[in-house]
N, C-alpha and C positions, 0 to 999 in steps of 0.2 A: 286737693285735686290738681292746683297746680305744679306742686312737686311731682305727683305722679310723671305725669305729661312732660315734664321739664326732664325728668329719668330716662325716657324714655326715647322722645326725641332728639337732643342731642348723639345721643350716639349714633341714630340712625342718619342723622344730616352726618355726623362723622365719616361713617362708615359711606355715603352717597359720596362725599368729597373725596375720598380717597378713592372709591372705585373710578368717579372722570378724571383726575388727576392722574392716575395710573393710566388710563384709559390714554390722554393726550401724552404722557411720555413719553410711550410703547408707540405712539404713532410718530411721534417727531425724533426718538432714535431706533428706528426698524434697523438699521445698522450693526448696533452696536453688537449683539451678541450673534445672529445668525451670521456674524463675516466673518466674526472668530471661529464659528462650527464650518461653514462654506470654506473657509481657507486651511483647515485641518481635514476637512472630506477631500479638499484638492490635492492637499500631501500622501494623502493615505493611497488615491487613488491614482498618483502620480509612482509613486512607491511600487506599487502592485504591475503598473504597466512594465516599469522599471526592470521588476522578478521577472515579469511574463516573458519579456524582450529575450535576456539573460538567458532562461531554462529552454528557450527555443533555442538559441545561439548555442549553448551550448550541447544541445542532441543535436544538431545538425553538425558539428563539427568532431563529435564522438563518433557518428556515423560516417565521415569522411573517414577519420583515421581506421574502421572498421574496413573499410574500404581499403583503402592503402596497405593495410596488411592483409588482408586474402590475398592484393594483387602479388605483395611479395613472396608472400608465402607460397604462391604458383608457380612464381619465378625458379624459386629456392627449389622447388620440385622440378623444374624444368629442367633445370642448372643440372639438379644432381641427375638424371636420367638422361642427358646428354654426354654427363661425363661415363656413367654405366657404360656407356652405348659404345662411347670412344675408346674407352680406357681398358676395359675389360677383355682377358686378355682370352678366353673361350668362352664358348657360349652357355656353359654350366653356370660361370661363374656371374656373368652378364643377365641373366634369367632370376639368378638368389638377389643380385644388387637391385632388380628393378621390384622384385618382390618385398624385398625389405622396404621400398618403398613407398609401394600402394598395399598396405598390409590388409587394408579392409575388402580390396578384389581378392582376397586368399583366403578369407576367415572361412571357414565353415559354419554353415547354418547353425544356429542354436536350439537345442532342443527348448520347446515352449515346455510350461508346467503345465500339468495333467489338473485337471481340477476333480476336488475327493471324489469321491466314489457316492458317499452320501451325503444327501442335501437337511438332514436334520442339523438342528441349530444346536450349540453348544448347551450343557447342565449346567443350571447356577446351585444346583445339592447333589449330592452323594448318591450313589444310584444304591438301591437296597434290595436285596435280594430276598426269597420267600422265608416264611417263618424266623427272619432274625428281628433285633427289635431296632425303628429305626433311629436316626441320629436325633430326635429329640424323647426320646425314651427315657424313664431315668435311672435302666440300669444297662443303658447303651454302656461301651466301653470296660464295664466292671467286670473284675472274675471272679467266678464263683467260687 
């Protein structure tokens, strides 16, 4: 009976001693492992502001240069329909330089697409006609 009891208990004081001794570890280094995760969530999360900062800066300054070229691009249009104006030496020819220009005040309207005529949906089989035999017949296709 005492062997029993002796099998028995022991491992359970075992197992008790290890639970508070794990127990008082965990309380006297709370440090140790949550500073190494806290200071890698700090990196990650310093990183990410990092990208954030960066992907702003950089469409804001995409959208300047966007800017800067329409403004020149006006320019550039300005420029040449000033020289048109000046340079041109009748007014046939002064009238084609400013057309060539602004080609999209000249385009003519585009004819829209007509939409079909009928609103039935597409056949996924072979349309069949009266008294023939159809496509899963099995003397479809064969001559007599």
């Amino acid at each position: 009976m005492e062997h029993s009891l002796l099998v028995w208990l022991l491992p359970t004081i075992a197992l008790v001693a290890g639970v508070v001794i794990g127990f008082f570890v965990a309380r006297l280094l709370p440090n140790a492992a949550p500073s190494s995760t806290q200071r890698q969530l700090d990196d990650v999360q310093e990183r990410f502001d990092t990208y954030q900062n960066e992907v702003v800066t950089h469409f804001n300054s995409t959208a300047n240069l966007v800017q800067k070229l329409s403004q020149s691009y006006q320019d550039v249009q300005e420029h040449l329909a000033e020289g048109a104006n000046r340079l041109a030496l009748d007014e046939l020819t002064r009238q084609r330089l400013l057309a060539a220009l602004h080609p999209e005040a000249n385009a003519l309207p585009r004819d829209r697409l007509t939409p079909p005529r009928t609103t039935e949906p597409p056949k996924d089989y072979a349309p069949k006609t009266p008294n023939s035999p159809g496509m899963l017949d099995e003397h479809y296709g064969l001559k007599k």
